[in-house]
RODO-2510 file (C-alpha; in nm, 4 decimals, decimal comma):
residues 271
     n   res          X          Y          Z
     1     x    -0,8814     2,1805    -1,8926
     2     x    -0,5225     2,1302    -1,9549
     3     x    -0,3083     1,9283    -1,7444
     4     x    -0,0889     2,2002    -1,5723
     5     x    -0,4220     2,3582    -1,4463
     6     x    -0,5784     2,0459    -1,3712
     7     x    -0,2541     1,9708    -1,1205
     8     x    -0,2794     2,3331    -1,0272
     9     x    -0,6379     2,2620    -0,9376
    10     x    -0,5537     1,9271    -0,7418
    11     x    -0,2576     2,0968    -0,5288
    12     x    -0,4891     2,4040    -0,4354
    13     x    -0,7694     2,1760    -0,3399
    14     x    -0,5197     1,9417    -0,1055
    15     x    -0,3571     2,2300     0,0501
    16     x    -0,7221     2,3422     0,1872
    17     x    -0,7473     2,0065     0,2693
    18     x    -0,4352     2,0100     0,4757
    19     x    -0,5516     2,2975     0,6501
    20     x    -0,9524     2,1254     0,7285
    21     x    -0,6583     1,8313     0,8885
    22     x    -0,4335     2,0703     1,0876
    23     x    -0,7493     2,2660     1,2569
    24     x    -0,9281     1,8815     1,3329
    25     x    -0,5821     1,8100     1,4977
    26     x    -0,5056     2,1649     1,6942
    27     x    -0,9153     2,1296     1,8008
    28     x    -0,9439     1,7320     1,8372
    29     x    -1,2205     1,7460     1,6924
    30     x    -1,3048     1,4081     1,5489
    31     x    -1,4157     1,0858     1,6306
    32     x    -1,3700     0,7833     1,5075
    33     x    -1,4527     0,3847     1,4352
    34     x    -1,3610     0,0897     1,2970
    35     x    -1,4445    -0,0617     0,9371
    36     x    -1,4675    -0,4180     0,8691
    37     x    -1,3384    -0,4244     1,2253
    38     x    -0,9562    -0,3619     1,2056
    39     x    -0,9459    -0,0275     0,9568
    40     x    -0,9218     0,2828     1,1683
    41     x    -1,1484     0,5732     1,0105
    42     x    -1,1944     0,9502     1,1432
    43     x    -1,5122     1,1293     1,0347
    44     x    -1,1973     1,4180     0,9329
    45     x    -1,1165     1,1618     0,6686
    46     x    -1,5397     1,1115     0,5336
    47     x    -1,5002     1,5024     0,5046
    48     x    -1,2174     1,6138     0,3826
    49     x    -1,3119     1,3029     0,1009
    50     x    -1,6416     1,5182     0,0667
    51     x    -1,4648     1,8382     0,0450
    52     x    -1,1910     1,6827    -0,2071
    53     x    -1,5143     1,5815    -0,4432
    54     x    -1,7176     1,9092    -0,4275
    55     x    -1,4560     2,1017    -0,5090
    56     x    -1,3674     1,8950    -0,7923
    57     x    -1,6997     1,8351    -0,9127
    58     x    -1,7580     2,1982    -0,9135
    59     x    -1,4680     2,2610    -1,1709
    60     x    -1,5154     1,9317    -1,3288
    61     x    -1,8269     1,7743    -1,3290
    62     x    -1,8377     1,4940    -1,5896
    63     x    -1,4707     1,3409    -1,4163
    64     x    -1,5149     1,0752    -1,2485
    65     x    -1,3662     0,9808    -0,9044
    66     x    -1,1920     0,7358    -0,6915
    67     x    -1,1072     0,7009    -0,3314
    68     x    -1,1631     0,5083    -0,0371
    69     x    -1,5033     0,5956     0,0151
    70     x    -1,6399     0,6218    -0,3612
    71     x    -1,4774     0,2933    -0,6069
    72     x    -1,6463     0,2260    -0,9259
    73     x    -1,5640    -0,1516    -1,0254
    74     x    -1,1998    -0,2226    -1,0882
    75     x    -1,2463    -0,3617    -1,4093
    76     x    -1,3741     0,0080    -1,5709
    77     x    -1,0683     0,1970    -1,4073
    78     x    -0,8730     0,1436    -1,7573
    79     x    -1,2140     0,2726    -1,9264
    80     x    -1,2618     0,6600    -1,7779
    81     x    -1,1420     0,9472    -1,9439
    82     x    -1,0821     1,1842    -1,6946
    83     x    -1,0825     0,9666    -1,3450
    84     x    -0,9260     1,1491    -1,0141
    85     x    -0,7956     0,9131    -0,7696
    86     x    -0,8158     1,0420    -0,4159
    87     x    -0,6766     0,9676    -0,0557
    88     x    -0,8156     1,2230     0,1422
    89     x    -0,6020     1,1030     0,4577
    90     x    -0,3332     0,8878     0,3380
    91     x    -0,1785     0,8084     0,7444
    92     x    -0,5312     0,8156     0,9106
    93     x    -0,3458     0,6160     1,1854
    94     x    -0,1128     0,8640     1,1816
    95     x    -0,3081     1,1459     1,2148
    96     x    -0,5255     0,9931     1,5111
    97     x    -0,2239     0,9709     1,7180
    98     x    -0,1088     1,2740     1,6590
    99     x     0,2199     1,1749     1,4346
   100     x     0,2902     1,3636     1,1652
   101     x     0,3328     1,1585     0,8215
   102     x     0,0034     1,2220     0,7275
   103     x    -0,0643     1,3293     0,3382
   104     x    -0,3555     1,4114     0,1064
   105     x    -0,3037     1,2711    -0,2256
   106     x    -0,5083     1,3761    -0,5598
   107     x    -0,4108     1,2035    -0,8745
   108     x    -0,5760     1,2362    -1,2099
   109     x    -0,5729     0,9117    -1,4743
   110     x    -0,6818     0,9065    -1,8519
   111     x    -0,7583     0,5619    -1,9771
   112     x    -0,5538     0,4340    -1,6834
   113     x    -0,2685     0,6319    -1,7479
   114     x    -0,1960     0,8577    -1,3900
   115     x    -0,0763     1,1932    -1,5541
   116     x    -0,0516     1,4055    -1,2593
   117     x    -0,0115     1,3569    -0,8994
   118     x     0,0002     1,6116    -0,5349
   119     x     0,1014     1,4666    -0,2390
   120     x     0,0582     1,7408    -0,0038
   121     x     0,1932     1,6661     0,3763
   122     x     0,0520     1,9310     0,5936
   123     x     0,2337     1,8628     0,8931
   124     x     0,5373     1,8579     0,7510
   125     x     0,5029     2,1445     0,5468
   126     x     0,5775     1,9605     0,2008
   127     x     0,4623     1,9527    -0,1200
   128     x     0,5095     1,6966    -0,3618
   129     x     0,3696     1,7525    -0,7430
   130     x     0,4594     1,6257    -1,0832
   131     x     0,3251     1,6244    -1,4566
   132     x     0,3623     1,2909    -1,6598
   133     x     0,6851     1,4032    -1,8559
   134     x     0,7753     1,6778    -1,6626
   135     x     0,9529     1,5542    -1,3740
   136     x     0,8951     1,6161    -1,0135
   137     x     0,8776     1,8767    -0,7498
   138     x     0,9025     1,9641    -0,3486
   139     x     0,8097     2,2975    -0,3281
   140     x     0,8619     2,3979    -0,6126
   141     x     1,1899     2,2675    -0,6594
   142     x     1,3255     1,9444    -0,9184
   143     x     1,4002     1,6761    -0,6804
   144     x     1,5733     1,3273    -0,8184
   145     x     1,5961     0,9788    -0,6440
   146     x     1,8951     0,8310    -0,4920
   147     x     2,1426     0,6615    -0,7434
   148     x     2,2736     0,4094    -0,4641
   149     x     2,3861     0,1096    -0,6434
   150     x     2,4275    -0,1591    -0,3554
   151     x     2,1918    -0,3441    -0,2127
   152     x     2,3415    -0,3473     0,1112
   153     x     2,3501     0,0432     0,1591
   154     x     1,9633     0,0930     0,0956
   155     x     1,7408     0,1865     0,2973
   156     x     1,3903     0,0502     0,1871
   157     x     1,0268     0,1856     0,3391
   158     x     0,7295    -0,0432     0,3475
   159     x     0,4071    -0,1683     0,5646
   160     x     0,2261    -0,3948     0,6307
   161     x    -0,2215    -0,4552     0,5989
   162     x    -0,4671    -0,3800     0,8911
   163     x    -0,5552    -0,7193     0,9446
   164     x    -0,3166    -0,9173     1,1501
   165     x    -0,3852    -1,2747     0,9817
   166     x    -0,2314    -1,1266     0,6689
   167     x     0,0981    -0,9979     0,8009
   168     x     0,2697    -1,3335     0,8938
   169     x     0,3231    -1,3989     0,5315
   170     x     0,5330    -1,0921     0,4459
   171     x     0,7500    -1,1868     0,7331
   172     x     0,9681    -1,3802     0,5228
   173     x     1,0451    -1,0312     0,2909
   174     x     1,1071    -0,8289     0,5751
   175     x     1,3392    -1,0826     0,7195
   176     x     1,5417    -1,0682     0,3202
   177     x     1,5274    -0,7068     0,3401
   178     x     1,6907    -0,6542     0,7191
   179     x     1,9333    -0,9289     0,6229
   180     x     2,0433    -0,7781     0,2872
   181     x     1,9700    -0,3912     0,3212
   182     x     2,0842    -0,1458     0,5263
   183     x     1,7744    -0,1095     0,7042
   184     x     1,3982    -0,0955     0,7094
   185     x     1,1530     0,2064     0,7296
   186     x     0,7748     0,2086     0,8537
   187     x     0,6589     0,5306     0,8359
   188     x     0,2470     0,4760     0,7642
   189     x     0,1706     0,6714     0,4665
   190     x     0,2472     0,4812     0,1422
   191     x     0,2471     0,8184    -0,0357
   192     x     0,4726     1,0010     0,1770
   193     x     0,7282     0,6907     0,1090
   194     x     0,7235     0,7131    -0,2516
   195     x     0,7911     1,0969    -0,2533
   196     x     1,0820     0,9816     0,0209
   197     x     1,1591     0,7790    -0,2655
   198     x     1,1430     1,0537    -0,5540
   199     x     1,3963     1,2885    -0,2886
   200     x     1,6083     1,0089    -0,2358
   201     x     1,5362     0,9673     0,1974
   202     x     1,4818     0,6523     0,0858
   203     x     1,6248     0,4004    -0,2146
   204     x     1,3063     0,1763    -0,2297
   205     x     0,9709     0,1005    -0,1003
   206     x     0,7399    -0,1891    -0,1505
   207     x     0,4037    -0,3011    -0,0645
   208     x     0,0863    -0,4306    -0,1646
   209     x    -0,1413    -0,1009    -0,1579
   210     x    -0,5007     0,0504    -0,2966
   211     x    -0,5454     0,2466    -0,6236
   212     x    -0,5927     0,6185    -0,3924
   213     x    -0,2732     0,5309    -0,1312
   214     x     0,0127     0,5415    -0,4243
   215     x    -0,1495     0,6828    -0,7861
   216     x     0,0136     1,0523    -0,7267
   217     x     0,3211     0,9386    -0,5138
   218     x     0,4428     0,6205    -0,8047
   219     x     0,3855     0,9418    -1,0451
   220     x     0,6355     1,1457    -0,8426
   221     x     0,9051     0,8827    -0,7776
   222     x     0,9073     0,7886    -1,1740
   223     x     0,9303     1,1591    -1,2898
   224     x     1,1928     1,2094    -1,0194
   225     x     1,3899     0,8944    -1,1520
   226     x     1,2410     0,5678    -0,9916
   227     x     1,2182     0,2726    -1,1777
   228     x     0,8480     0,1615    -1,1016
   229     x     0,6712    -0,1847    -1,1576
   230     x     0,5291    -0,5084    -1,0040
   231     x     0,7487    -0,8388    -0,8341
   232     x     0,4483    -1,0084    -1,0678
   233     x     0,2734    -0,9649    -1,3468
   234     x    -0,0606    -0,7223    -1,3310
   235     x    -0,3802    -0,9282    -1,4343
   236     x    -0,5394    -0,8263    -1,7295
   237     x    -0,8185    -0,5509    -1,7381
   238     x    -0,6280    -0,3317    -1,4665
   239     x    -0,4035    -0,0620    -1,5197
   240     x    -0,0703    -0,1103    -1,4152
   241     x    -0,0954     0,2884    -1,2859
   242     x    -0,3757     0,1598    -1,1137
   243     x    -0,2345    -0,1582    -0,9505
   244     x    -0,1092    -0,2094    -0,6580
   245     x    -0,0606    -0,5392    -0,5609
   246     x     0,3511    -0,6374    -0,4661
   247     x     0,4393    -0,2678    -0,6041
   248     x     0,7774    -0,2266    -0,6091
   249     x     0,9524     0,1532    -0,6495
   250     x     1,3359     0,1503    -0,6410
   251     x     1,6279     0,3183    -0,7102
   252     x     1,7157     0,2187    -1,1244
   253     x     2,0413     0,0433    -0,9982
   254     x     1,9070    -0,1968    -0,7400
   255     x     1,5272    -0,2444    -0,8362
   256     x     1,5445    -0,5360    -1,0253
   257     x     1,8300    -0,6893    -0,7743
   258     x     1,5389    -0,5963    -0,4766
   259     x     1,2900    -0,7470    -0,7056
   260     x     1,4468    -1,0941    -0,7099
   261     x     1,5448    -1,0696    -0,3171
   262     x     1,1672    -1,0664    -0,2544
   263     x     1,0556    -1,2862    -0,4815
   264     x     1,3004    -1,5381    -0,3594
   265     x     1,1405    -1,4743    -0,0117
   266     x     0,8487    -1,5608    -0,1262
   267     x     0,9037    -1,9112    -0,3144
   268     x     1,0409    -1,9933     0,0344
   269     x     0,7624    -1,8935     0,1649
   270     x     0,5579    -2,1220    -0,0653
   271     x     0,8551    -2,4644    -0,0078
***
């Protein structure tokens, strides 16, 4: 299958998807629980994950698959043909509270290499898709980062983990951020900020997210113009599509300037 009917697959399958999340919301019908004790999960999420994987694995059997709920071992993600990398509910939080930056998000990799990405928000009526190459779209229409070129006007997205004990360490970077940047954004779906990133809502984002929360949306925000990479090296045997440890996604201007804020925060941190 060629790529521009593979991402026409993906987007048709997340837009059903959207529309399994819309009628669990307008019915509230869904429960939920806790993994590992702080990780909020829906049973929406288990299956529109299920959904996601039949309906790929009845167009595409031999691909193999990625999300939350099904991860081969990390060190083969560089090794798979034809891998899709899924976040059936990308804002689960979200969409138990009835907010509305929630997003399914179906990339597909080759030999760790993301070539296509959907981030479909189905509360917000937006579509997100691009090719590797090809740049980006909302809609159907090009859309391009911001070209803002001081650090001091930006306004940078990010979030923090589930687990309490590991946010006091990324105080320190949110503290250089609000001091240098304009401002700070926390909006709960790390692939709805990197498409805010590809639009231009906002000039950066950065985190330390899974594989299935930014493959598609780090596809989007390069093809629409974002410089992409990592305050620190990636370790060998993992993809840096794939990676997502101290991600970084920035406007070209200020990325590397942002890069070296944080990092500074950090060796402070460490003193």
């Amino acid at each position: 299958m060629r790529p521009q009917q593979r991402l026409e697959l993906a987007e048709t399958i997340a837009r059903e998807a959207g529309e399994r999340i819309i009628d669990a919301r307008r019915e509230h019908r869904f429960s939920h629980h806790y993994k590992d004790g702080h990780e909020l999960v829906t049973d929406v999420d288990v299956a529109i994950d299920t959904l996601i994987s039949e309906r790929l694995a009845a167009k595409l059997p031999d691909d193999e698959r990625l999300s939350e709920e099904l991860a081969p071992e990390r060190d083969r993600l560089g090794e798979a043909d034809a891998l899709w990398v899924v976040d059936p509910i990308d804002g689960t939080v979200n969409f138990a509270h009835g907010l509305h930056h929630v997003a399914v998000s179906i990339a597909w990799a080759s030999r760790g290499e993301v070539c296509l990405g959907v981030v479909h928000a189905p509360f917000l009526g937006e579509t997100f898709t691009a090719l590797k190459g090809q740049g980006a779209l909302c809609n159907g229409k090009p859309i391009r980062t911001s070209h803002v070129i001081d650090l001091d006007r930006c306004l940078v997205g990010t979030g923090f983990p589930y687990r309490r004990d590991g946010r006091p360490p990324l105080m320190r970077r949110l503290q250089a951020v609000l001091t240098h940047c304009r401002d700070v954004r926390r909006n709960g779906s790390a692939a709805l900020d990197l498409c805010d990133v590809a639009c231009g809502r906002l000039d950066a984002y950065y985190e330390s997210v899974s594989p299935w929360d930014f493959a598609a949306g780090r596809l989007i925000a390069r093809e629409a113009g974002a410089r992409t990479g990592h305050l620190y090296p990636c370790p060998e045997g993992i993809p840096r599509d794939l990676y997502g440890e101290n991600l970084l996604v920035a406007s070209p201007e200020v990325h590397e300037e942002l890069a070296e804020l944080l990092r500074a925060a950090d060796d402070e941190r460490l003193d």
